[in-house]
LUMVEX-404331 format. One record per residue (C-alpha): residue in one letter; y, z, x. Coordinates in pm, 1 decimal, m for minus. Layout:
BEGIN
code a | yy Y | zz Z | xx X
...
***
This chain:
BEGIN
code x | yy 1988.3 | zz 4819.5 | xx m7229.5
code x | yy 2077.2 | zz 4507.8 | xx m7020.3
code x | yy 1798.7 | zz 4349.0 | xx m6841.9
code x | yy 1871.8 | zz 4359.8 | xx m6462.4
code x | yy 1742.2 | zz 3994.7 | xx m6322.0
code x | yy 1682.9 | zz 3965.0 | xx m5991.3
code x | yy 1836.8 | zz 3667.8 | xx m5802.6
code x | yy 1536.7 | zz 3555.1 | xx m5565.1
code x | yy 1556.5 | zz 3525.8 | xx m5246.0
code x | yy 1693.7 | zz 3212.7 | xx m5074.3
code x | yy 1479.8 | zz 3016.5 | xx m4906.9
code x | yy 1464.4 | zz 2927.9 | xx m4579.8
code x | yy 1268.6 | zz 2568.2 | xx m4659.5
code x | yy 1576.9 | zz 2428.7 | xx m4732.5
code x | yy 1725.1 | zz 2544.6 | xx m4371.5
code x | yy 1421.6 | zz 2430.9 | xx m4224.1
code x | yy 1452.7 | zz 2044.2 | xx m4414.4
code x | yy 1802.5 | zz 2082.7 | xx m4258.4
code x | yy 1717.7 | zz 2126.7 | xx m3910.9
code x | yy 1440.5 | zz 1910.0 | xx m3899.5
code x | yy 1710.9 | zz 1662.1 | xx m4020.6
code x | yy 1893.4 | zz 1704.5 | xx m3750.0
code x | yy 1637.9 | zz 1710.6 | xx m3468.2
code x | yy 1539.7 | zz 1375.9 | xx m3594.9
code x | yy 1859.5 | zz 1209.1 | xx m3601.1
code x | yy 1993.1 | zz 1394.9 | xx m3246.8
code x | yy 1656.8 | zz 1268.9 | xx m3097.5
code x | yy 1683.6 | zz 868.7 | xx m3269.4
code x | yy 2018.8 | zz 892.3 | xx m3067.9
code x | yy 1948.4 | zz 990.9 | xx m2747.4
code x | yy 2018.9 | zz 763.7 | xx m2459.4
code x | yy 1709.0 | zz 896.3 | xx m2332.7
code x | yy 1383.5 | zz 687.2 | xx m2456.7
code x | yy 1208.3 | zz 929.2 | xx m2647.5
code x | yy 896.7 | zz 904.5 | xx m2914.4
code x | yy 709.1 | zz 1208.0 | xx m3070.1
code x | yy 376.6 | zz 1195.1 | xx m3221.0
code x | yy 177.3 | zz 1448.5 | xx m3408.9
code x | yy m142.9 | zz 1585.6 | xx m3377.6
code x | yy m342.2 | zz 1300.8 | xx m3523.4
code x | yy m156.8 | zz 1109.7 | xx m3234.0
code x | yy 40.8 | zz 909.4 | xx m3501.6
code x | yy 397.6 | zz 817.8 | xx m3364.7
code x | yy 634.7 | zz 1010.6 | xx m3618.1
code x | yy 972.6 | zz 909.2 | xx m3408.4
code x | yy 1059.4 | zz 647.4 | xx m3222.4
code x | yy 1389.9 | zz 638.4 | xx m3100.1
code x | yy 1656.1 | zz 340.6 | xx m3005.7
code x | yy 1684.0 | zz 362.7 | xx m2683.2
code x | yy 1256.5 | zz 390.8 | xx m2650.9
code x | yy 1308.3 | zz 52.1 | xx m2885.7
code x | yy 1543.3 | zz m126.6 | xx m2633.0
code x | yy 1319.9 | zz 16.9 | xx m2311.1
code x | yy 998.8 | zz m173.1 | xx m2481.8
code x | yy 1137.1 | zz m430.7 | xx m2714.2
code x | yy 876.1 | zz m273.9 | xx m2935.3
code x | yy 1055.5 | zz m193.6 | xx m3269.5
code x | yy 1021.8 | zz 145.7 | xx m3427.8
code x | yy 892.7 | zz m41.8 | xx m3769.6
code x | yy 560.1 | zz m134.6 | xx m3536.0
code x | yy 492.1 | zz 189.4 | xx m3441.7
code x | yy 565.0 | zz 462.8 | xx m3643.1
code x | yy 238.6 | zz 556.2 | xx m3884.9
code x | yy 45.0 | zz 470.8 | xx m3623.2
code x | yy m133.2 | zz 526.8 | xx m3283.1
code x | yy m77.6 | zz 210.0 | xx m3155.8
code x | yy 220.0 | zz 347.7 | xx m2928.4
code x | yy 2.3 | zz 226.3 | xx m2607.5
code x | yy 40.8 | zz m112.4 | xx m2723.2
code x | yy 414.0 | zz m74.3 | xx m2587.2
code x | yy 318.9 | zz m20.7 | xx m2228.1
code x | yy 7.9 | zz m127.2 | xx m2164.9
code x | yy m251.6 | zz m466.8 | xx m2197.4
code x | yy m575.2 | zz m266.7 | xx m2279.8
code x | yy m605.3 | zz 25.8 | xx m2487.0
code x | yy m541.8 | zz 410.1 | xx m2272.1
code x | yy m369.4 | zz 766.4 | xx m2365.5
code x | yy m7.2 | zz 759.4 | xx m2264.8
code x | yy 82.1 | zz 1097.4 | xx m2140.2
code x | yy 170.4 | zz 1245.8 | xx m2477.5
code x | yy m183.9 | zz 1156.7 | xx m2552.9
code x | yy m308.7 | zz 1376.7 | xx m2306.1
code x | yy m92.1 | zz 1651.3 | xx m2419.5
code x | yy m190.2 | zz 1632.7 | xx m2771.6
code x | yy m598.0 | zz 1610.4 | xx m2681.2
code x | yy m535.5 | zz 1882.1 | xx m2454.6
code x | yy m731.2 | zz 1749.5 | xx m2197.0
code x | yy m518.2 | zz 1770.7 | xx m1860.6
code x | yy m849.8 | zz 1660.4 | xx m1628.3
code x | yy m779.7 | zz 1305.9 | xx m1757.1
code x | yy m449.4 | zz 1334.7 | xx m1550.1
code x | yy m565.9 | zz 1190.6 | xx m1200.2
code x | yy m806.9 | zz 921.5 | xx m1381.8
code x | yy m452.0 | zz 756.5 | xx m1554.5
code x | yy m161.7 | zz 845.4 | xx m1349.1
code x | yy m377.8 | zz 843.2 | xx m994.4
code x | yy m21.5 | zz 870.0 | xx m752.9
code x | yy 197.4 | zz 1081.8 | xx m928.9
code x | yy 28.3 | zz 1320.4 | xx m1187.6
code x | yy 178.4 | zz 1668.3 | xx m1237.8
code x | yy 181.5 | zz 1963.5 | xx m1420.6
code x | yy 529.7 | zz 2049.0 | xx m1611.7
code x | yy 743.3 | zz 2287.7 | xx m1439.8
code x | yy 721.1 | zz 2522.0 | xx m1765.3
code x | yy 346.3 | zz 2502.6 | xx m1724.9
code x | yy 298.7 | zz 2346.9 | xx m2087.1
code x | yy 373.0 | zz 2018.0 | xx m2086.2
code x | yy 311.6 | zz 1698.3 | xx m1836.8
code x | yy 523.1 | zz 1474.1 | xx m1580.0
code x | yy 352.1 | zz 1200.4 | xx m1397.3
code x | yy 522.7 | zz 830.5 | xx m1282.9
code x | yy 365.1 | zz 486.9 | xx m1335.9
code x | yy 389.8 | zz 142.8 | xx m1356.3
code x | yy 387.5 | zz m17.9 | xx m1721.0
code x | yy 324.3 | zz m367.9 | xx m1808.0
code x | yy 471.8 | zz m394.0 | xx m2082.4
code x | yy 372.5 | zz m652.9 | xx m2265.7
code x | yy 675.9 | zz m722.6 | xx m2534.7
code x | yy 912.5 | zz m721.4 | xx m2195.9
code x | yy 711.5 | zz m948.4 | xx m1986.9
code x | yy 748.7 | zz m753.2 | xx m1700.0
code x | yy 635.5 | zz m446.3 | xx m1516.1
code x | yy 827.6 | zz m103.9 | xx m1521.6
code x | yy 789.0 | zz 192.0 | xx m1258.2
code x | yy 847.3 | zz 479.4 | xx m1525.7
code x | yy 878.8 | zz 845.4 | xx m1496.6
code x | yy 732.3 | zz 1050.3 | xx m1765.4
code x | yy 738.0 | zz 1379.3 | xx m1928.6
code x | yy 589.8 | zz 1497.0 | xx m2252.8
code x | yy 562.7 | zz 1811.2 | xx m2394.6
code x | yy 401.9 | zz 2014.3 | xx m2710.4
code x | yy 602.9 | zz 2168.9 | xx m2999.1
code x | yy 413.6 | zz 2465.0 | xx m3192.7
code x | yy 501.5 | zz 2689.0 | xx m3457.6
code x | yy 529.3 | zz 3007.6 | xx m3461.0
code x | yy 129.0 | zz 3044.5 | xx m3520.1
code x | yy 90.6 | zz 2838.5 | xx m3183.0
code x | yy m40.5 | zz 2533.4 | xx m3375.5
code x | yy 46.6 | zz 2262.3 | xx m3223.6
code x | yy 277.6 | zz 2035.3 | xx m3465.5
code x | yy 428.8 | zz 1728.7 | xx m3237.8
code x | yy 415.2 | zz 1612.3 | xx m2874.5
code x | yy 766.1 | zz 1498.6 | xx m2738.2
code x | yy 715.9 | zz 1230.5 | xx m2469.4
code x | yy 1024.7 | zz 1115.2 | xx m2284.1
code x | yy 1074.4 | zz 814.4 | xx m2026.7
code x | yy 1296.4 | zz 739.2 | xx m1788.5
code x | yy 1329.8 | zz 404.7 | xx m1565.9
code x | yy 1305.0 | zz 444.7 | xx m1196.3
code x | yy 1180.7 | zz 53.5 | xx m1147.9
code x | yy 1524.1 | zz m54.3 | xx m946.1
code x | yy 1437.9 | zz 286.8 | xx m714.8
code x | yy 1088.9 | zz 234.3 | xx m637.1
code x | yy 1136.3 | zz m148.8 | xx m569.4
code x | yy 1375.5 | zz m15.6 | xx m309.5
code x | yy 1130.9 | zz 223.0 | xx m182.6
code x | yy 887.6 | zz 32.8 | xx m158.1
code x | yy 1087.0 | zz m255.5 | xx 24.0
code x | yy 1203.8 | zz 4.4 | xx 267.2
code x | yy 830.5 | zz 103.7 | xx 336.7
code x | yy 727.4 | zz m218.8 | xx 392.6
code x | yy 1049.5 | zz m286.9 | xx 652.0
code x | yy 902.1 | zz 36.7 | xx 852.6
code x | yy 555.0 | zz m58.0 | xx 874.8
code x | yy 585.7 | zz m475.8 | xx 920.7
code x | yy 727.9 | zz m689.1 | xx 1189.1
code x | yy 1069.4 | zz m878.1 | xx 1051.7
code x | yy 970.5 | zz m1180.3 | xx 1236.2
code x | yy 591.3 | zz m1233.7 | xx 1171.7
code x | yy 539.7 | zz m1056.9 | xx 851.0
code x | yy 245.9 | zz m848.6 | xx 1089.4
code x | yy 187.5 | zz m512.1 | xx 1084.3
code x | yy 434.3 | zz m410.6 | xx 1328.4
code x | yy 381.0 | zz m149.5 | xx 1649.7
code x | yy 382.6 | zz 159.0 | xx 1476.3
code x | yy 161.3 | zz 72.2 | xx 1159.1
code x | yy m76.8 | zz m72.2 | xx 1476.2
code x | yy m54.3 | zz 309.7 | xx 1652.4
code x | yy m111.9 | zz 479.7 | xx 1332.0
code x | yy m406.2 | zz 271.4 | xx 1218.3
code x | yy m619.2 | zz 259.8 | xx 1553.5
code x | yy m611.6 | zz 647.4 | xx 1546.7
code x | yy m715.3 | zz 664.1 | xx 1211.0
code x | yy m990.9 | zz 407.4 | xx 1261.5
code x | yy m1104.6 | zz 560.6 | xx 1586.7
code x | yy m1119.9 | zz 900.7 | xx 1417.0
code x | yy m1351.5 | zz 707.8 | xx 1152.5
code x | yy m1541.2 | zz 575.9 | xx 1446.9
code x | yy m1611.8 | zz 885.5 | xx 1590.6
code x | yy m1741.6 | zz 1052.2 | xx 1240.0
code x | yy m1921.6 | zz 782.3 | xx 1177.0
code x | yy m2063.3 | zz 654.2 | xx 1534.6
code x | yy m2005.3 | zz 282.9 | xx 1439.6
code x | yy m1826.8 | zz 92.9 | xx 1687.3
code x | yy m1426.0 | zz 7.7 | xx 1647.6
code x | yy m1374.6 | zz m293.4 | xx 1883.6
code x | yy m992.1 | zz m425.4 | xx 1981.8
code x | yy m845.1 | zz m782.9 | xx 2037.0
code x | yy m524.8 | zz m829.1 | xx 2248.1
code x | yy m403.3 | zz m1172.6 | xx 2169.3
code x | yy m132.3 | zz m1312.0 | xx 2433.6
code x | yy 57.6 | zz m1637.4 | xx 2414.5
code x | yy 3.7 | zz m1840.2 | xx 2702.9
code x | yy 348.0 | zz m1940.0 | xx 2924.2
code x | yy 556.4 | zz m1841.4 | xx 2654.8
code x | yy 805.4 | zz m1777.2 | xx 2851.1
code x | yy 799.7 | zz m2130.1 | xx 2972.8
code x | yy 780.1 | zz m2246.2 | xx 2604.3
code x | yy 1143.6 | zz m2022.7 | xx 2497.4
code x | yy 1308.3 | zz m2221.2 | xx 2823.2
code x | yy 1176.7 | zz m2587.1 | xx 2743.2
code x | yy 1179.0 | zz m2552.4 | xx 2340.8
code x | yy 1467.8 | zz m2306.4 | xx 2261.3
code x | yy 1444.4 | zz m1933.2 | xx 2070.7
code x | yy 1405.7 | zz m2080.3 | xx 1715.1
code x | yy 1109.3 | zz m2313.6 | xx 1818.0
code x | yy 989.0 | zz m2021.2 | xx 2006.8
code x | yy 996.1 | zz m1780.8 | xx 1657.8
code x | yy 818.8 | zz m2068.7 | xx 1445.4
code x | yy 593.5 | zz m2089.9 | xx 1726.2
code x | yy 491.5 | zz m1705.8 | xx 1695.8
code x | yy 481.8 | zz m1742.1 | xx 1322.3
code x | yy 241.0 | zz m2022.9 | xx 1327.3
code x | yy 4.0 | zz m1814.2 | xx 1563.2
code x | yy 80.4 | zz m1501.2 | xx 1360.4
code x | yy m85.5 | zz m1655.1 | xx 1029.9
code x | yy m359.7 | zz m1772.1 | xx 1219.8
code x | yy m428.2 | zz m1420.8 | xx 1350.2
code x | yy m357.1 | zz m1229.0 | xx 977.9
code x | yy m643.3 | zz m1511.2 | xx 846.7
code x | yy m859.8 | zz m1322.2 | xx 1088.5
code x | yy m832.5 | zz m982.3 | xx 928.8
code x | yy m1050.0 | zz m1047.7 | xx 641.2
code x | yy m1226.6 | zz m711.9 | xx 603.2
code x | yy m974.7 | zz m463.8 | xx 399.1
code x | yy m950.6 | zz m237.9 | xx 704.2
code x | yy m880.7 | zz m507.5 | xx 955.0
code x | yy m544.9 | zz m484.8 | xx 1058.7
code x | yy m360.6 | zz m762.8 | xx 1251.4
code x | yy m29.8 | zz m699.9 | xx 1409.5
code x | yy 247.6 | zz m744.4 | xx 1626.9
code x | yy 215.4 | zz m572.9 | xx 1932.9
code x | yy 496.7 | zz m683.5 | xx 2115.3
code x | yy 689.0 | zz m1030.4 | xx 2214.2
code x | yy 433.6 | zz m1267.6 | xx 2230.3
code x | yy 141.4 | zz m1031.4 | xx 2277.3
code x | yy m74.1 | zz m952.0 | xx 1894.6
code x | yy m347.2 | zz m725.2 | xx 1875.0
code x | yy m630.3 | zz m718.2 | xx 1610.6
code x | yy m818.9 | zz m409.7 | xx 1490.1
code x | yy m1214.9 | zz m474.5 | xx 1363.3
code x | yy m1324.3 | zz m154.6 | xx 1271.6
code x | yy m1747.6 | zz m159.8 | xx 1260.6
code x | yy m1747.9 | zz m489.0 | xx 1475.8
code x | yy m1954.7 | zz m475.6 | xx 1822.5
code x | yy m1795.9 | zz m706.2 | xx 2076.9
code x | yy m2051.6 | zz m1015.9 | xx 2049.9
code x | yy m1895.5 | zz m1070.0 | xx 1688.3
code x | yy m1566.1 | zz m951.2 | xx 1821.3
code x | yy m1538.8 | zz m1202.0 | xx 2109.0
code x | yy m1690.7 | zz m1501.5 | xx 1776.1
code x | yy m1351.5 | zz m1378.9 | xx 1604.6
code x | yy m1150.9 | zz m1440.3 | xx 1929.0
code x | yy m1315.7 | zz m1766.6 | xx 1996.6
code x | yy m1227.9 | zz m1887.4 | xx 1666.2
code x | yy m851.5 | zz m1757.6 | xx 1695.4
code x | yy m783.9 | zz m1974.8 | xx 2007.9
code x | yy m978.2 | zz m2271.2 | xx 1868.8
code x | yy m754.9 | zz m2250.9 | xx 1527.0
code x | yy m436.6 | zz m2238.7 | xx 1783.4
code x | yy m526.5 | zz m2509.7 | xx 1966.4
code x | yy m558.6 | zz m2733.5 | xx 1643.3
code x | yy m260.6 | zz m2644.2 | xx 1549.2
code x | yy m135.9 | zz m2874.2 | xx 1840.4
code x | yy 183.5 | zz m2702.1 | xx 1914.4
code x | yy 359.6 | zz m2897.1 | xx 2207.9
code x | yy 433.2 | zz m2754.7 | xx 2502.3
code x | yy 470.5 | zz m2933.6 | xx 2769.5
code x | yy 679.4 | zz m2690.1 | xx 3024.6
code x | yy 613.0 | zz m2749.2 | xx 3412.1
code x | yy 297.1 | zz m2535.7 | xx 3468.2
code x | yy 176.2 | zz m2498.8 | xx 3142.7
code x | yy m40.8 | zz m2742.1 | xx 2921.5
code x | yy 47.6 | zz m3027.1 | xx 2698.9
code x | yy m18.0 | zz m2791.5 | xx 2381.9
code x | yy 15.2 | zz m2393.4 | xx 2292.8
code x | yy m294.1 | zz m2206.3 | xx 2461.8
code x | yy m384.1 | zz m1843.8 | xx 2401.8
code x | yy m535.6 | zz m1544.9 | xx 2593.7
code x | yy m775.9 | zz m1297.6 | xx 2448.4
code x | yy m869.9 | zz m1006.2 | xx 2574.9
code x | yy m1143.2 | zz m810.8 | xx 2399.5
code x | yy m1285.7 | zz m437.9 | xx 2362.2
code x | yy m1550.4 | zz m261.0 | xx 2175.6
code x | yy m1676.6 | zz 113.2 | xx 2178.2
code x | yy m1840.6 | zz 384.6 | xx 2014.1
code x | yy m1620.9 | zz 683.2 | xx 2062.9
code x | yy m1833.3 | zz 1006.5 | xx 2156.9
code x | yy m1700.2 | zz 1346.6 | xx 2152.3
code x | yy m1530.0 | zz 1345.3 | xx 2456.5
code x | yy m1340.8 | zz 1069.8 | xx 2404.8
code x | yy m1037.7 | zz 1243.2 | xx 2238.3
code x | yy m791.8 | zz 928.1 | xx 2252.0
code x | yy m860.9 | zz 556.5 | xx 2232.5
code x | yy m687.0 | zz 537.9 | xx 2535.3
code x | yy m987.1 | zz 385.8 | xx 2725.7
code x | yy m1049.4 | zz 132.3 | xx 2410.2
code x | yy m675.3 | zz m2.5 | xx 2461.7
code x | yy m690.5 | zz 8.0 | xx 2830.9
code x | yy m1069.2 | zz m220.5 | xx 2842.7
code x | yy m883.7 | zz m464.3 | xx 2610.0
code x | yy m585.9 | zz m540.3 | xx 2789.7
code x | yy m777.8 | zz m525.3 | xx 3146.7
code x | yy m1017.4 | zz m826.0 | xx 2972.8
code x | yy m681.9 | zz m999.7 | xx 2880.1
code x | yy m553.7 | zz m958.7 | xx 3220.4
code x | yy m867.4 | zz m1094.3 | xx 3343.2
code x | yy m803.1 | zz m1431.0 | xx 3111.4
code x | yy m466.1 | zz m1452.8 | xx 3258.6
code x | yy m590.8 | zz m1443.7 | xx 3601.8
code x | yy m899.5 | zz m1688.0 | xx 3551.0
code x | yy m678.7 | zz m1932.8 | xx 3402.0
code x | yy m577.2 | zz m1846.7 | xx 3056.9
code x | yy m696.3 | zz m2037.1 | xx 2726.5
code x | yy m1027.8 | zz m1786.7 | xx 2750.5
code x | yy m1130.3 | zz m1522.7 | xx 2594.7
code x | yy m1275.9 | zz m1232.9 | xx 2841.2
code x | yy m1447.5 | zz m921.3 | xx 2681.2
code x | yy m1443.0 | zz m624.7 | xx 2888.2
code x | yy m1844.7 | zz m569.9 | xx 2915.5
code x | yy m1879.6 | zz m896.2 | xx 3054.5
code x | yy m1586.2 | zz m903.1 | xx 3288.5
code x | yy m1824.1 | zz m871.4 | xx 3577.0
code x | yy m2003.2 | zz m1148.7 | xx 3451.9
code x | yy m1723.0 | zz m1331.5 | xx 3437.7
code x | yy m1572.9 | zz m1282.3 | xx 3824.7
code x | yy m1912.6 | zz m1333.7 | xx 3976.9
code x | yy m2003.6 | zz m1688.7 | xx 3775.1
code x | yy m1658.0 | zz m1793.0 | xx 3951.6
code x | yy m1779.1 | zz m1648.1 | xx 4301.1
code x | yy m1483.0 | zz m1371.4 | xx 4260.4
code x | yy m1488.5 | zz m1015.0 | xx 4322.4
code x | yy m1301.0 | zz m831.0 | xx 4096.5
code x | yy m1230.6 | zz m527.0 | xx 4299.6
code x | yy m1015.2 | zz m804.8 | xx 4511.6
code x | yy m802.2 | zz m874.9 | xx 4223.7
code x | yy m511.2 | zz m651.0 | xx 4183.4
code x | yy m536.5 | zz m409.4 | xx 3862.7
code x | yy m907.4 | zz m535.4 | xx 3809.6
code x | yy m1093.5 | zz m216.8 | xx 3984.4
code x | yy m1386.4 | zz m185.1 | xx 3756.1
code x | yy m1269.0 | zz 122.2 | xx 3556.0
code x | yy m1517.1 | zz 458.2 | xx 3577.5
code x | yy m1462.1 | zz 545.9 | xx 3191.0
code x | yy m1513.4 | zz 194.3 | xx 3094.7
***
């Protein structure tokens, strides 16, 4: 009787060997940069494109964990990282701006900017990595791919900072100023500190643009400008352009005997700058007004419409008294009575009933 053999079965290693082939050498063409690592976080691919996006060679890399080392100084997870360690609370600690769950709800996308140190230059990057498991739901690779968005956020950024500065001073302009005094007065009123307000005015300007021309008038305004912005020290000062020739200064936390200091020293540094003027009725150099405001908003004070309103009545006052002063708005009174004035005489100087 013949022996019956039995062929065995094929296989399917060798089908497996095949497509894991082929993943490899579809993903080390990509035009997308792409690396993978496994579970011990070793880099197992490391495609072209991810060598020409970090000048980092794939012979560096690959065997190791030292795939960080391609975007970043000191040692940190890249987002793969995270996805292999499982440990998505790290998220906000590295990518602060932009962290974000996957839209499949398994893997990571987040945006940052890289230093990367074989380039020599920073990159604004997006990022998305994701897990690979088998068909036990081990986890066998993390795919992390990049993409470079540096060109686009430059651009958003410069846009941002043409909305929120002045074109001719480099100041914050008007609406950056608007924004930030009612955030700061909001502050003020949660934390009862006072939020005090300088209006800065150019003295004759006018007079100056006739006598000296527009461009003389715009370096003019720039030199005062930097001597304002070297005023906002604190990191929530904010000095700006409020209009024309007119700047305003925001000290949040400041009471107005430090505030009217800061104004004193303003004009002073403006008046060594020894800007000629010269114009029939004005001085022989570039004087400024200073008007100046401090409060601690209570409940009822819903708007800092009475803090903008004290400030330019004090710079008003300045004007009137003879500009090159500074006049704070508690001590107008003072003020008009050490010059035998009354201010109710002066028009738009009624002593105000909310101030």
């Amino acid at each position: 009787m013949t022996k019956l053999v039995k062929t065995p079965a094929k296989t399917p290693a060798k089908t497996v060997d095949v497509a894991d082939s082929y993943a490899v050498r579809l993903m080390q063409h990509l035009v997308v940069p792409t690396f993978v690592i496994d579970p011990k976080r070793r880099v197992v691919i490391w495609n072209k494109a991810c060598e020409r996006l970090t000048g980092v060679a794939a012979a560096e890399v690959i065997g190791t964990t030292k795939h960080w080392q391609a975007f970043y100084e000191t040692k940190r997870p890249c987002l793969a990282d995270l996805v292999a360690l499982d440990q998505p609370e790290q998220l906000p600690e590295f990518y602060p701006e932009y962290a974000a769950r996957g839209h499949n709800g398994l893997g990571f996308s987040a945006e940052n900017w890289c230093v990367m140190p074989k380039l020599g230059s920073q990159l604004y990057l997006a990022i998305d990595a994701g897990p690979i498991h088998d068909e036990a739901g081990n986890l066998i690779a993390v795919v992390e791919t990049l993409r470079d968005l540096t060109d686009q956020k430059r651009a958003e950024m410069a846009l941002k900072e043409l909305a929120t500065k002045d074109g001719l001073t480099g100041l914050s302009n008007r609406r950056s100023f608007d924004q930030m005094l009612m955030s700061e007065w909001a502050r003020a009123q949660r934390t009862q500190k006072p939020l005090a307000l300088l209006f800065v005015d150019v003295d004759h300007f006018k007079l100056f643009n006739d006598k000296h021309g527009h461009q003389s008038g715009d370096e003019c305004l720039r030199a005062i400008a930097r001597v304002v912005s070297r005023h906002a020290m604190r990191p929530l000062d904010l000095a700006s352009r409020y209009g024309g020739e007119e700047f305003a200064l925001i000290l949040p936390e400041m009471r107005s005997d430090d505030a009217c200091a800061i104004a004193e020293e303003i004009r002073h540094a403006v008046m060594a700058l020894r800007i000629t003027h010269g114009a029939d009725g004005a001085g022989d150099h570039v004087t400024l007004s200073v008007g100046v405001a401090s409060h601690v908003p209570g409940e009822a004070d819903g708007t800092p419409n009475g803090l903008l309103g004290a400030a330019d009545q004090a710079l008003y006052a300045a004007k009137r008294l003879g500009r090159n002063r500074v006049i704070c708005s508690e001590r107008m009174l003072a003020e008009f009575a050490g010059l035998g004035l009354d201010m109710a005489s002066v028009p738009g100087l009624a002593p105000r009933k909310s101030a």
